[in-house]
N, CA and C of each residue as an Amber inpcrd file, in Angstrom:
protein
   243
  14.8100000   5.9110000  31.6340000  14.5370000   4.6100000  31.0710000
  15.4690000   3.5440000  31.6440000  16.4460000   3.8730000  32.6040000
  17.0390000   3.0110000  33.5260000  16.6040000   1.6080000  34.2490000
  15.3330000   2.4430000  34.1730000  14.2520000   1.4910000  35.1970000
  14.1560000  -0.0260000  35.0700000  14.4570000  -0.6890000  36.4320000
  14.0090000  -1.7620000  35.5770000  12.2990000  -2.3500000  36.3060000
  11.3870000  -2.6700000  35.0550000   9.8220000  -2.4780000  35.7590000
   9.7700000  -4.4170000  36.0790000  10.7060000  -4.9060000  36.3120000
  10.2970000  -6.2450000  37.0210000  11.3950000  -6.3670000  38.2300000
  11.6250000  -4.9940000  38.7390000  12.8850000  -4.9570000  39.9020000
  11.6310000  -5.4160000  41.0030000  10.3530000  -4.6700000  41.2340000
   9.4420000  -5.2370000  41.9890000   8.6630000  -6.7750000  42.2820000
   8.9420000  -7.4350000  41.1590000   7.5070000  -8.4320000  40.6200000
   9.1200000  -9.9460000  40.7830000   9.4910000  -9.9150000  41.9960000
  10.8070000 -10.9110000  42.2100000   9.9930000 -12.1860000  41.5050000
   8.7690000 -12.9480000  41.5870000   8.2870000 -14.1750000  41.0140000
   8.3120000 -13.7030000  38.8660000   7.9440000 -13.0410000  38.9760000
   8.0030000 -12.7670000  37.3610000   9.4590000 -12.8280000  37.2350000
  10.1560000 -11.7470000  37.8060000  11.9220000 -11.7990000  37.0030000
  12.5430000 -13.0830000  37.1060000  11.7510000 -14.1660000  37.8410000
  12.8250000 -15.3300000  38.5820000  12.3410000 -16.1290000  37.1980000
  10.6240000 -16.2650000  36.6750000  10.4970000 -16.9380000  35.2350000
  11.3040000 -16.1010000  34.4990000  11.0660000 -15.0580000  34.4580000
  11.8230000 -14.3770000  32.9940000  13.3500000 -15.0030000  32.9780000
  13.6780000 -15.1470000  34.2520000  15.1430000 -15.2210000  33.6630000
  15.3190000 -17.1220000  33.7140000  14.3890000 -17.9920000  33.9050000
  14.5040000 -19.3710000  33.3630000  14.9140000 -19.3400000  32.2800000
  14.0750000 -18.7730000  31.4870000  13.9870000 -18.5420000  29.8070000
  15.3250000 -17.9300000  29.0450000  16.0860000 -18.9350000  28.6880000
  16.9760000 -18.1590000  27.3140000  16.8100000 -18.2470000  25.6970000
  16.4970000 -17.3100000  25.3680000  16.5780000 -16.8440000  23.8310000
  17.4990000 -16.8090000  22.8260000  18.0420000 -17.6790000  21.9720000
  19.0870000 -17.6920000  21.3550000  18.2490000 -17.1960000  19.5410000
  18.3350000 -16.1530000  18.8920000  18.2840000 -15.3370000  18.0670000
  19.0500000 -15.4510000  16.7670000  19.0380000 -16.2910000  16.1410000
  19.5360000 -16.7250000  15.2340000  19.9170000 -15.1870000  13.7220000
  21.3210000 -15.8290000  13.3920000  21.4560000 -14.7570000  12.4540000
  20.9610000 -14.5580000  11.1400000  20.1340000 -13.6250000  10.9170000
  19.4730000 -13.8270000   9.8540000  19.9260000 -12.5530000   8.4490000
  20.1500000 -12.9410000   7.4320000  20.9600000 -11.5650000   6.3290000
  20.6640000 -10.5120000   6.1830000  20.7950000  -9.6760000   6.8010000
  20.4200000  -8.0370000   7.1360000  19.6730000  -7.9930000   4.9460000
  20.8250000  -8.2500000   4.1810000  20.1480000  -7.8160000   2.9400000
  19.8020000  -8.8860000   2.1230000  18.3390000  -8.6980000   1.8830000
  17.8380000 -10.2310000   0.6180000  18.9850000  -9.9810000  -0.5870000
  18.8280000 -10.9830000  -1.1620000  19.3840000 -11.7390000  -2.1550000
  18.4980000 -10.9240000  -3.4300000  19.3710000 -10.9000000  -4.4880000
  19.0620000 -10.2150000  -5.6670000  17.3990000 -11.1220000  -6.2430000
  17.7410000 -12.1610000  -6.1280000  16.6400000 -13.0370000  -6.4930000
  15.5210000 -12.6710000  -5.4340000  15.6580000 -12.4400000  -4.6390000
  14.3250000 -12.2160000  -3.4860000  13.7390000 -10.4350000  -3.8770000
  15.0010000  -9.8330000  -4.1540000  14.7280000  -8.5190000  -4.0400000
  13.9380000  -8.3180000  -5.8290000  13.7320000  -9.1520000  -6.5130000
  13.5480000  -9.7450000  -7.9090000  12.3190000  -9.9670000  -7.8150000
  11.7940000 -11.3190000  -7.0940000  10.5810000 -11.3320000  -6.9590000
   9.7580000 -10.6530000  -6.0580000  10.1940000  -9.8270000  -5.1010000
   9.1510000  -8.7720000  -4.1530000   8.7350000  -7.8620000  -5.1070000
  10.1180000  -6.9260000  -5.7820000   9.5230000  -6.4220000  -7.2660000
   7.8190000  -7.1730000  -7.9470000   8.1080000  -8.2060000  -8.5980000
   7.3260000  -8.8920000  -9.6240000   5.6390000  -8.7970000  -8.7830000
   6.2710000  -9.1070000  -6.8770000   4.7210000  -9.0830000  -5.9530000
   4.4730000  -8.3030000  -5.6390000   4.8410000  -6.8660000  -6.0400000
   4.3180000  -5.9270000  -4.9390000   2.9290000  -5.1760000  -6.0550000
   2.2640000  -4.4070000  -5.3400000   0.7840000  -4.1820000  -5.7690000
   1.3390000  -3.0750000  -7.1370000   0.5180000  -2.9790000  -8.3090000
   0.8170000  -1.9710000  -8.9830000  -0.3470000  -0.8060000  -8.3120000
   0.5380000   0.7370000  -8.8130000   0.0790000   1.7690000  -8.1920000
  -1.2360000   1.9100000  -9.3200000  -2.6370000   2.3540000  -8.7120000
  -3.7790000   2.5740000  -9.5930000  -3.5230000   4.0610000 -10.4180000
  -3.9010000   4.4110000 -11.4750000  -3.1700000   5.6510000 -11.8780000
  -4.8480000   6.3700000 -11.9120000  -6.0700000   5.7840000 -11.4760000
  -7.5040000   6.3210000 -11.5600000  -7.6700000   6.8870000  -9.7150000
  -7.0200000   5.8640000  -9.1960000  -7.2180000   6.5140000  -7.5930000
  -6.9190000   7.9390000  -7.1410000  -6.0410000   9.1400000  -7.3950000
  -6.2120000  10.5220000  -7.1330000  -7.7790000  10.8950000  -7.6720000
  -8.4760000  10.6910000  -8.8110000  -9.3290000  10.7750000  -9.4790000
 -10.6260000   9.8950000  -8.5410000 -10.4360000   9.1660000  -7.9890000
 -11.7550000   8.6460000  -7.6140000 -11.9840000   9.5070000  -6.2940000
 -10.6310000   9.5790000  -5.0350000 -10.7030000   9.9390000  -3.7350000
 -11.1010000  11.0290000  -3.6370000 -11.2290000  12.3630000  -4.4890000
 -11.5830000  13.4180000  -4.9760000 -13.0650000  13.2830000  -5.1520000
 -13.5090000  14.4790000  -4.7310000 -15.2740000  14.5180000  -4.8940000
 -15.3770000  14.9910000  -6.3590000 -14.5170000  16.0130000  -6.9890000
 -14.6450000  16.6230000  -8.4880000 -13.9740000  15.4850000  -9.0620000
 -12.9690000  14.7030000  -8.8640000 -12.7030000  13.6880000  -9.8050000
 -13.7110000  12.7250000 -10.1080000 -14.2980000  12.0230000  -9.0360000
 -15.7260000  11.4270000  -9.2570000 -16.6160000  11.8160000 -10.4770000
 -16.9460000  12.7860000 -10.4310000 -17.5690000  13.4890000 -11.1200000
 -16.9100000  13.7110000 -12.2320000 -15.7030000  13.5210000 -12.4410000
 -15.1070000  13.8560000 -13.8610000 -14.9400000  12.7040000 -14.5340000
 -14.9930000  11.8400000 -13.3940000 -15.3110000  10.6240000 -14.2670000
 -16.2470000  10.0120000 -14.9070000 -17.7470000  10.5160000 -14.4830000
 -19.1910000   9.7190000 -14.8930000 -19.3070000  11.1360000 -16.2090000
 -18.7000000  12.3870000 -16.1710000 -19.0870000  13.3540000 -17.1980000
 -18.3600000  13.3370000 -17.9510000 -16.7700000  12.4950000 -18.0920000
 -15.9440000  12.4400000 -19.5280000 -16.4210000  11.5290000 -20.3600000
 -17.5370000  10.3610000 -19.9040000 -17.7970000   9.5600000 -21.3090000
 -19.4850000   9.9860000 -21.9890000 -19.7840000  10.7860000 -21.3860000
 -21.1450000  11.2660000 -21.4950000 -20.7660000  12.7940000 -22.5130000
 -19.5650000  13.4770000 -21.8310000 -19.4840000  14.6130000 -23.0070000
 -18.6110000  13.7660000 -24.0890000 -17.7050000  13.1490000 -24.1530000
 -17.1140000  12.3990000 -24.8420000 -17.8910000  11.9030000 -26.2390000
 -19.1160000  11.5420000 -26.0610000 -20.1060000  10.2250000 -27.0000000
 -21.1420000  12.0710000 -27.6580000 -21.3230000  13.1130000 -26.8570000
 -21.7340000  13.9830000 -27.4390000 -21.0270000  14.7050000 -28.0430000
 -19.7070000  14.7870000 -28.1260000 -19.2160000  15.5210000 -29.4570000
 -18.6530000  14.7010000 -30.5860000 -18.5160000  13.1220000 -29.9380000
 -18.3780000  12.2680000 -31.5180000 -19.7190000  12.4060000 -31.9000000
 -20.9840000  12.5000000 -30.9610000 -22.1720000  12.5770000 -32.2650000
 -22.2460000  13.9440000 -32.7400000 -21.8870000  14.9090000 -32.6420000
 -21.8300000  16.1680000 -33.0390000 -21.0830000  16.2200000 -34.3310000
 -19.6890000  15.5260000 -34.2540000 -18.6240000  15.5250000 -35.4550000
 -19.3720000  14.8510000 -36.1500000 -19.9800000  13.6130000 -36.0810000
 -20.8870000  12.7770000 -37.4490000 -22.1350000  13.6410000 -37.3830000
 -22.8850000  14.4130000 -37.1790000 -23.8720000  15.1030000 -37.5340000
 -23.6930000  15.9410000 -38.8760000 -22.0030000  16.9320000 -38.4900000
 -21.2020000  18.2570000 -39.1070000 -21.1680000  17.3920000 -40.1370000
 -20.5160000  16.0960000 -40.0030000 -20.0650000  15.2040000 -41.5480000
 -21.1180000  14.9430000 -42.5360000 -22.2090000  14.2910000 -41.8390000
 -22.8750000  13.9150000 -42.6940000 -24.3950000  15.0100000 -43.2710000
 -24.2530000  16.4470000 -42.7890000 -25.0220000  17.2390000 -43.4050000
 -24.2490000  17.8360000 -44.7910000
């Protein structure tokens, strides 16, 4: 990795080196207040997504409110005989 790949291309290295870059210092660590609100922005985690990406979770999802509604009508059937 020594190499240098504009040792050939003398018209390119002669622009490249017109050009100086001065890189300003910027705070390696945010500020409590920044690190505060990235908290407040960052996405909340879905707690249904393992459950959807899943082919049986899919499915456990359209059959928990369907068996769900058949054994509350089952319990008011037991009650009211």
């Amino acid at each position: 990795m020594n190499q240098d790949p504009f040792k050939k291309e003398q018209q390119l290295s002669r622009k490249l080196d017109e050009y100086h870059i001065e890189v300003p210092d910027f705070p390696i660590k945010p500020s409590r207040w920044g690190r505060f609100v990235h908290f407040l922005a960052s996405p909340a985690k879905d707690p249904i997504e393992p459950l959807i990406s899943a082919a049986d979770g899919f499915m456990l999802i359209k059959a928990v409110p369907i068996i769900g509604t058949a054994v509350i009508a089952i319990i008011q059937a037991l009650i009211l005989l």
